[in-house]
BAFIDO-704680 format. One record per residue (C-alpha): x, y, z. Coordinates in steps of 0.5 Angstrom, whole numbers, padded with zeros to 4 digits, always signed. Each point is the difference from the previous one (the first is absolute). Layout:
XYZ ...
***
This chain:
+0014+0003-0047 -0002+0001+0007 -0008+0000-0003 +0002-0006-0004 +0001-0003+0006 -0006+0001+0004 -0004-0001-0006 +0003-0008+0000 -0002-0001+0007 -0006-0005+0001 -0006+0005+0002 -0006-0004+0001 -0006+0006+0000 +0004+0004-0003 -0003+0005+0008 +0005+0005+0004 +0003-0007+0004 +0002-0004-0005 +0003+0006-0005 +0005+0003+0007 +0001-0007+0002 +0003-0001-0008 +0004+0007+0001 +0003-0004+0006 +0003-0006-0003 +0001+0005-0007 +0005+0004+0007 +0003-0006+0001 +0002-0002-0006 +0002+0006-0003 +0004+0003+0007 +0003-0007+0002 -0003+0000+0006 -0003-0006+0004 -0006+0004+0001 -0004+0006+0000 -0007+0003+0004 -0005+0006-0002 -0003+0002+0007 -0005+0006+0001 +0000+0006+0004 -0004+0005+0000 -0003+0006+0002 -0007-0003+0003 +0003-0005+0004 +0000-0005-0006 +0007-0005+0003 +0001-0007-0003 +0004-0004-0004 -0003-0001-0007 +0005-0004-0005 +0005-0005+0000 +0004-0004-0004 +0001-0005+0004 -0002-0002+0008 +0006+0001+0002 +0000+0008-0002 -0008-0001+0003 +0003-0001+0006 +0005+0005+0000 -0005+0005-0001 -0005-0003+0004 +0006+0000+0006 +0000+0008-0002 -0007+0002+0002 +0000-0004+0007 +0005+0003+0002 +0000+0006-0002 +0008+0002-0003 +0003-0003-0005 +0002+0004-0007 -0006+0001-0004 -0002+0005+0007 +0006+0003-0001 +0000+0002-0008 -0007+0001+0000 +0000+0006+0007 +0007+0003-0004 -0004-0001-0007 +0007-0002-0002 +0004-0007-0001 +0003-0004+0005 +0005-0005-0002 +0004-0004+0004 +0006-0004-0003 +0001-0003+0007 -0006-0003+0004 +0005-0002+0005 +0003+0007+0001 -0004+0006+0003 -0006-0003-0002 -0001-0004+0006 +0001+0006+0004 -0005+0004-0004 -0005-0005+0000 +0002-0004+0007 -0005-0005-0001 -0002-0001-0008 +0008-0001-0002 +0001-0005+0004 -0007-0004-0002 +0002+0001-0008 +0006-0001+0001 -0001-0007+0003 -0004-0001-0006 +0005+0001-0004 -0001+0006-0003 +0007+0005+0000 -0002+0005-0004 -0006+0004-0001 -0001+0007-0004 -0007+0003+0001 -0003+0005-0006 -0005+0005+0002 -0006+0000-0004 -0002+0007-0001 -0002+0006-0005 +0000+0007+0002 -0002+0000+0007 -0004-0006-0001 +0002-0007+0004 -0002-0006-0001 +0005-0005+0002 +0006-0003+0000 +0004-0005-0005 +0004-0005+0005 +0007-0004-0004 +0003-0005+0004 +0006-0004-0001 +0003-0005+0002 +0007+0002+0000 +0003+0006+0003 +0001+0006-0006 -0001+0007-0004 -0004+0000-0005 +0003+0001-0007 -0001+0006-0003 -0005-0003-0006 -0003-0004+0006 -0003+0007+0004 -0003+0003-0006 -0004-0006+0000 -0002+0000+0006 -0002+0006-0001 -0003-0001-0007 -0004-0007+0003 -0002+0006+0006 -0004+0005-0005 -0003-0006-0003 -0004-0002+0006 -0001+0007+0002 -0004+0000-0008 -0003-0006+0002 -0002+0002+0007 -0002+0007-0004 -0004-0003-0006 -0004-0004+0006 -0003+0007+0002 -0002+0000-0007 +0005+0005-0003 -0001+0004+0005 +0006+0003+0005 -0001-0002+0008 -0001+0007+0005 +0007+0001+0003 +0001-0007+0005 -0008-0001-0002 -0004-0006+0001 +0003-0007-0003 -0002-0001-0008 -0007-0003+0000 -0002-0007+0002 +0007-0001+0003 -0002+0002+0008 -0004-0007+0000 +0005-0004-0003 +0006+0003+0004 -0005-0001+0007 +0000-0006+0000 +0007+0000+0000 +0000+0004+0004 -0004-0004+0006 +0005-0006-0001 +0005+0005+0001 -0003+0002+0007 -0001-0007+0001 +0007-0002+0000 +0003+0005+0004 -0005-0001+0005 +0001-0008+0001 +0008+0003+0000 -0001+0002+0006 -0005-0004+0003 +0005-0006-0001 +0006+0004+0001 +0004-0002-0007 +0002+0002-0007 -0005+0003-0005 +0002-0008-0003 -0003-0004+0006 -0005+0004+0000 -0002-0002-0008 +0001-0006+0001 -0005-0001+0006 -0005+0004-0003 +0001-0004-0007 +0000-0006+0005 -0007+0002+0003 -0004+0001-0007 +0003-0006-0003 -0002-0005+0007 -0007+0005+0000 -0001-0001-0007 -0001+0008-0002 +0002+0005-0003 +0007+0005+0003 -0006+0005+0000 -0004-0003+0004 +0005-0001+0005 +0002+0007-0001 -0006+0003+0001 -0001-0005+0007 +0006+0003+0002 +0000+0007-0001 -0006-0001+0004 +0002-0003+0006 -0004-0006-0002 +0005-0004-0001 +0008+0000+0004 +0006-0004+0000 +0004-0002+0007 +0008+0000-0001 +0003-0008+0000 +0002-0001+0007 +0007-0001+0001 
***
């Protein structure tokens, strides 16, 4: 069932993206959630987020790696699932910064699934809902099984060939997850520049690119560079 469903998903190339974004929106179906992210992490340093199934869960896990907390850290370091029924209980001591922001997004639950194989890590599948709740017990062994989906595709990237224990990210995924990773930096950096939410500070960049008739990478990279600042709105 769980193949079926992936493989009804548009995938316009038929490439590594569009194939986990597909297992994303197959997640969503089969598990009830209102969203749901792969994010890889690996032993090279190889950080990012790089599938989603919509841009709310995008955001979600973008929040994760600008700040540095969040569920998909928590599962990946104890190489175990973190599920967590109720963001607003002991969530928002856990990660003081990240449950709050998620939580004003409407998420209320979300349930992070380590992607791994024997020693090996290669990410982490994120499950958000938005409503607050266990996982049914059919629900969890999907998870689980949309989680050893993406650890072959991940695999089969690498040509049949099993990564090093936390080796480096399947090939050609370092590019992709960089540019990523850049406007990630990006935003944490005009977050504090303005002193506002990780949300302002989208919002002023995507603000900036579409005034500036450019590209968010462009704008990233100017940025990153310190070519480019923004100034906090006067009170």
């Amino acid at each position: 069932m769980i193949r079926g469903l992936i493989a009804a998903q548009p995938a316009p190339t038929g490439g590594l993206v569009e194939h986990l974004s597909s297992v994303c929106r197959a997640a969503v179906q089969a598990l009830s959630a209102s969203g749901t992210g792969i994010s890889v992490l690996t032993g090279d340093g190889t950080r990012g987020v790089y599938a989603t199934s919509d841009p709310l869960s995008e955001r979600m896990e973008e929040l994760q790696f600008v700040l540095g907390e969040g569920p998909c850290f928590d599962a990946f370091d104890r190489r175990r699932p973190v599920l967590i029924t109720d963001l607003a209980g002991e969530a928002m001591t856990r990660w003081p910064v990240y449950a709050p922001e998620a939580y004003a997004n409407g998420v209320r639950a979300v349930f992070a699934f380590p992607l791994q194989i024997g020693a090996a890590r290669l990410g982490v599948l994120d499950v958000f809902r938005d409503r607050a709740g266990s996982l049914s017990g059919h629900h969890l062994a999907d998870a689980l099984c949309f989680a050893d989906v993406t650890v072959e595709a991940l695999l089969d990237r690498q040509k049949g060939n099993a990564a090093p224990p936390d080796g480096p990210a399947p090939d050609g995924m370092t590019d992709a997850i960089g540019n990523r990773a850049q406007l990630f930096q990006a935003q944490g950096m005009v977050m504090i520049q303005i002193r506002g939410s990780i949300t302002d500070a989208v919002a002023r960049i995507r603000a900036y690119a579409y005034a500036d008739n450019r590209s968010l990478g462009e704008v990233a990279r100017d940025i990153v560079a310190g070519d480019l600042r923004f100034e906090a709105d006067r009170p």
